[in-house]
N, C-alpha and C positions, 0 to 999 in steps of 0.2 A: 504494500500500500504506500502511495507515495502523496506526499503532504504536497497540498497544494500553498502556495506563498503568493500574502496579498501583494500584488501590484504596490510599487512605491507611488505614489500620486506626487507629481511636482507641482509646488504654488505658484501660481502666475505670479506676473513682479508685482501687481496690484494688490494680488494676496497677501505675497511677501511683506510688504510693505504695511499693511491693514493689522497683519498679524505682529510686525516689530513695535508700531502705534497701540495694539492692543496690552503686550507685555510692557510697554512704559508706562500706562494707562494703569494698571492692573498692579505695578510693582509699589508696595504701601511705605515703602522706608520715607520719602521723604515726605508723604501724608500722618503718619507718626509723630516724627519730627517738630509738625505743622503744629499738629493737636497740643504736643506736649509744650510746644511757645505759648499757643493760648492759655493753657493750664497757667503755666507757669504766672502768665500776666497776670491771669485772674485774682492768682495766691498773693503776688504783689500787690494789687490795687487793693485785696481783702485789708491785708496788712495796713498798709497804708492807709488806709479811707477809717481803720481802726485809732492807728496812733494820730490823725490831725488833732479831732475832736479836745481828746487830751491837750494837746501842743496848746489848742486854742486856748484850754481853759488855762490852762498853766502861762501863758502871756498876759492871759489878764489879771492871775495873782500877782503874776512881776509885776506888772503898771501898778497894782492895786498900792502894793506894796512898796515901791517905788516914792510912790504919792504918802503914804504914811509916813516911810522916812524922814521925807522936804517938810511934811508937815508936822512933824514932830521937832525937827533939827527947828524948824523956825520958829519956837515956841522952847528953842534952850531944853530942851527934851531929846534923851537919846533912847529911843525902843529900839532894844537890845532884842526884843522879842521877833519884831518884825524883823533885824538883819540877819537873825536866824534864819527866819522861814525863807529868806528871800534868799539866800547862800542854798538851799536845799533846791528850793524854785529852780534858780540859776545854773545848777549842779543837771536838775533834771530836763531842763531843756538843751541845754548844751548837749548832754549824752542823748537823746531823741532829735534831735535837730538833726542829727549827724548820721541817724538813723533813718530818718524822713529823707533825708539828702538821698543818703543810698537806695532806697526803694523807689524812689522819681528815677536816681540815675539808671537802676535793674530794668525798670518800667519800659525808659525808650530804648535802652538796648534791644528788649524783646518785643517791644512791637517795631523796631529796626529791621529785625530779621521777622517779622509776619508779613511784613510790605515788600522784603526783598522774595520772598520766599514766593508771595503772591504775582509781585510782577516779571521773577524769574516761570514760574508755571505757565503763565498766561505767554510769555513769550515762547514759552515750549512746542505752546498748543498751535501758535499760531504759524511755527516752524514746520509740525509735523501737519496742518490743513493747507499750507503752500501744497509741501510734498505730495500730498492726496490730491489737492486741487490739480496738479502740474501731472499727475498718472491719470487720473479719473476727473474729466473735465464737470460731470455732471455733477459734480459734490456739491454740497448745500453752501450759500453763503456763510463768510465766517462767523459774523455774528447768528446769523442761526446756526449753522455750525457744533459753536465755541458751548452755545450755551447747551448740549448735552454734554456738556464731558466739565466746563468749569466750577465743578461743585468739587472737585479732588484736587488736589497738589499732586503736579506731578514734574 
């Protein structure tokens, strides 16, 4: 008995092509990627959007405070009470400032790379619908196109 062997079927270049479009389409590492920048933002803006609030109030004990001082010092009165609280104040916003600092700077770094990320895909796409466009003249306009396929980073 002898084994019959399927036919190899070669892909047309159209094929070829549709199917290399499809493996980049389909390969998830730099939609991963993508996700985990947004994540990542998200967790920074949480943070963030957490410690102003605070910051806020803690500038307005400085002021408050501040104002006690002058108002004290000018009345030959020295509140020892309030240079305390305001050394703490001080203490606390200096180390949160500095805090606050780095979470705005994390922030634009990664929506940096969500922007590059998005206008590097889009320009993917619009590399591999020439190439379709320039094999298969009947392909769809880019903008109709583009909009099956630009919900993915690719």
């Amino acid at each position: 008995m002898t084994k019959t062997k399927n036919p190899i079927v070669e892909l047309t270049p159209v094929e070829k092509v549709h199917a290399a479009f499809m493996e980049d389409f389909n390969d998830t590492e730099l939609q991963e990627r993508f996700d985990n920048f947004e994540r990542t933002l998200k967790s920074l803006k949480d943070r963030y959007n957490e410690l102003v609030p605070n910051l806020n109030d803690a500038l307005k004990d400085q002021s408050t405070l501040n104002q006690m001082i002058l108002d004290s010092a000018k009345m030959s009165f020295i509140n020892t009470d309030a240079i305390k609280r305001l050394k703490i104040v001080d203490g606390y916003l200096t180390e949160n400032m500095k805090i606050a600092d780095d979470l705005k700077n994390k922030m634009a770094y990664e929506q940096d790379l969500i922007t590059k990320y998005k206008s590097n895909s889009n320009d993917r796409l619009f590399q591999w619908w020439k190439t379709i466009k320039t094999i298969e003249p009947d392909t769809k306009p880019w903008l109709e196109w583009k909009s099956r396929y630009d919900s993915k980073i690719i």
